[in-house]
C-alpha positions in Angstrom: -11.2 20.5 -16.9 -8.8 17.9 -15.7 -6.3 20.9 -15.1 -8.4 22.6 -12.9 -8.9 19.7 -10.8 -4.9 19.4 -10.5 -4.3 23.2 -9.9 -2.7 21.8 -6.7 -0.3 19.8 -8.2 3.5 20.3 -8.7 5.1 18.4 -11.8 8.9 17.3 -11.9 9.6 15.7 -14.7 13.2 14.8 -16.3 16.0 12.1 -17.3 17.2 9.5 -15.4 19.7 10.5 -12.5 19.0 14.1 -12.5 17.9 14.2 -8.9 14.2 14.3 -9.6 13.5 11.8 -6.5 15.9 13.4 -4.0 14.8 17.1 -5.4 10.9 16.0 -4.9 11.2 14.3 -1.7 12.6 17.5 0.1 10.3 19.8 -1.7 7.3 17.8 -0.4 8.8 17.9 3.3 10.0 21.6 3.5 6.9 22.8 2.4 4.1 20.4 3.6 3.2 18.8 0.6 2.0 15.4 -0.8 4.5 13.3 -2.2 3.9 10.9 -5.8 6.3 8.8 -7.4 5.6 7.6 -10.3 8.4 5.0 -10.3 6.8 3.2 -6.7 3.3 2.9 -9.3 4.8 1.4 -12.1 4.3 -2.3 -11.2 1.0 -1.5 -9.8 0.2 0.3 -13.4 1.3 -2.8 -15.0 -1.1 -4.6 -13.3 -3.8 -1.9 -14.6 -2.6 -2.1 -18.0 -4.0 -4.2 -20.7 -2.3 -5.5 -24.1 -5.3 -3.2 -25.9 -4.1 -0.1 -23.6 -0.5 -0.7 -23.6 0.7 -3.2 -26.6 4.7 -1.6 -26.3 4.9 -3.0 -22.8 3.1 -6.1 -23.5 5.6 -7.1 -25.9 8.0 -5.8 -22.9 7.0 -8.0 -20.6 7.1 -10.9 -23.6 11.0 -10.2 -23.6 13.9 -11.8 -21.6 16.2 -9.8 -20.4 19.4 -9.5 -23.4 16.1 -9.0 -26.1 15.5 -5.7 -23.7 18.6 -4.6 -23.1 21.3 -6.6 -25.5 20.4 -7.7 -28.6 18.8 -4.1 -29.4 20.1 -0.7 -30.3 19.6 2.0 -27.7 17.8 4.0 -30.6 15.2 0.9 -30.9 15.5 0.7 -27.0 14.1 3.8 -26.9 11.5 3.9 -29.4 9.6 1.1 -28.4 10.0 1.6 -24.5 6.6 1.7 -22.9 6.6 4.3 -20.4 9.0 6.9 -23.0 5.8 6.8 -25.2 2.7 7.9 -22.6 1.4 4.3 -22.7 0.2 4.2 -18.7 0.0 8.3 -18.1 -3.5 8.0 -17.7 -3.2 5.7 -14.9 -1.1 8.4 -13.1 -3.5 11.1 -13.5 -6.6 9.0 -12.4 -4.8 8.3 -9.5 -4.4 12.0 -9.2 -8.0 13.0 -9.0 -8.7 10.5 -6.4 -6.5 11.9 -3.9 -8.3 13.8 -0.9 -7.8 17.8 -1.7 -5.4 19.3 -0.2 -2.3 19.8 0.8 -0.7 20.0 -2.7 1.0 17.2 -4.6 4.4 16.9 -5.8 4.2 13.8 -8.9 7.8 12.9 -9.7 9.5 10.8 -12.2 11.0 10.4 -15.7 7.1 9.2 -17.1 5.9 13.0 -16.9 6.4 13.7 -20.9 5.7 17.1 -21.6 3.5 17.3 -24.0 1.2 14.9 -21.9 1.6 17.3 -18.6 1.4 20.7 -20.9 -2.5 20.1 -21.5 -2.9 19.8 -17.0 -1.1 22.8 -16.3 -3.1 25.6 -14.6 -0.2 27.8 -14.4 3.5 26.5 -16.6 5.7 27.5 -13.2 3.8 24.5 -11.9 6.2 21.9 -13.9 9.4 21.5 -14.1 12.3 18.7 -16.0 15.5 18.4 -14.9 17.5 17.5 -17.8 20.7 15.5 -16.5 24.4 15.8 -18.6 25.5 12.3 -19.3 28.8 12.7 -16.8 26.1 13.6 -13.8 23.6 10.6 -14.9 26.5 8.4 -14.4 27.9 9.9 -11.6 24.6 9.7 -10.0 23.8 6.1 -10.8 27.3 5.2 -9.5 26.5 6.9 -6.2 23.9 4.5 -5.5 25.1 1.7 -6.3 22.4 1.1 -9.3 24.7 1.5 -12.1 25.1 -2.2 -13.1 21.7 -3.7 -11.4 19.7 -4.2 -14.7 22.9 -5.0 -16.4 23.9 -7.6 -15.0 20.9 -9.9 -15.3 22.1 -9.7 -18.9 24.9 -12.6 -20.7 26.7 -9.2 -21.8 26.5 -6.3 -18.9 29.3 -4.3 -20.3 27.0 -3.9 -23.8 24.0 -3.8 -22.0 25.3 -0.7 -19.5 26.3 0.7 -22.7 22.8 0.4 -24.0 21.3 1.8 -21.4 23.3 4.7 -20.8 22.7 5.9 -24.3 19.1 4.9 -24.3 18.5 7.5 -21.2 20.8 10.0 -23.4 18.6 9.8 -26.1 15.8 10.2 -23.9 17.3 13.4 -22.1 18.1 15.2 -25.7 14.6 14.1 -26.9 13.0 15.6 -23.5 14.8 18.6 -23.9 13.5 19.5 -27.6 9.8 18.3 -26.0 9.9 20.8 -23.3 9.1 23.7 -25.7 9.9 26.8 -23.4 8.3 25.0 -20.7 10.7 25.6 -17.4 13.3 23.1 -17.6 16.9 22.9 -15.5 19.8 21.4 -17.3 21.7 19.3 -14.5 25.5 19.2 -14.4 27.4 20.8 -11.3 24.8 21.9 -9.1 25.3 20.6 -5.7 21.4 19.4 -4.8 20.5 22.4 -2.3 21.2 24.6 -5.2 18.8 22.5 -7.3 16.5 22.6 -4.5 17.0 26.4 -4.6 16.4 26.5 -8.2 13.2 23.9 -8.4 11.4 26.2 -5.4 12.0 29.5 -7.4 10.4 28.2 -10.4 7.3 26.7 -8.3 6.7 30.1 -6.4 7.3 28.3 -3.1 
């Protein structure tokens, strides 16, 4: 039932740095369409969120900052990260429904899992990942300046960087067996109007 009510809605879903926000954003202006990120939500989800609903990012929030990103493996890092394992997807699909109807929606963000977006889908074409290499994650996150900005709240940046760049390779292998012949992009020398190109052919737009 709940995919029929979001028949209107266009899913880009992927790793970190592989242009899902830039991609997105220029879908939703070229073609007149709502815009959702699911990364400006995920304080205001945090709010919504209760221990009961959400224990992985209670203990998340109970963490200082090297027991996040430090004194953990990246395997463990990504295990027990909140948003890799659903915990708050509902919250992004409730706030879905209450949107006025019409014009379409494009949701972006690495929390779109695949097998929780699979069940919504009217039509697959409506979703898409974008599934970055680890030489265009970094490249990206160097490009914006964001590469070191978690890190360095740490005691050890270099080992946290480290961490975090392999957690989000995990993450990106891990999406990419999820994804299960749904359509999916894999992200290396594309220039971003060709990944525009690409991301409207698959939607029908």
């Amino acid at each position: 039932m709940e995919g029929q009510h979001l028949r209107h809605v266009y899913w880009i879903g992927g790793g970190s740095g592989g242009g899902k926000s830039t991609i997105a954003r220029r879908l939703a202006a070229e073609h007149g369409l709502r815009l959702y990120s699911t990364d400006d939500v995920m304080a205001d989800h945090g709010r919504r969120s209760t221990a009961a609903d959400s224990p992985l990012l209670s203990a998340f929030i109970g963490m200082d900052m090297d027991e996040r990103w430090v004194n953990r493996s990246p395997r463990r890092m990504f295990e027990t990260f909140h948003w890799f394992r659903g915990e708050g997807f509902r919250l992004i699909v409730d706030d879905l429904l209450r949107l006025p109807p019409g014009p379409g929606v494009v949701v972006e963000g690495f929390r779109l899992l695949p097998h929780l977006v699979r069940p919504l889908l009217a039509e697959p074409p409506r979703a898409v990942w974008l599934l970055p290499s680890a030489g265009f994650r970094r490249a990206a996150f160097d490009s914006r300046g964001t590469t070191w900005q978690i890190a360095r709240k740490t005691s050890d940046p270099e080992r946290a960087l480290r961490n975090l760049l392999e957690r989000d390779r995990i993450f990106t292998d891990w999406l990419r067996a999820e994804v299960h012949g749904l359509p999916a992009i894999e992200v290396e020398r594309q220039s971003e109007d060709e990944l525009l190109a690409e991301v409207t052919r698959i939607f029908g737009l």
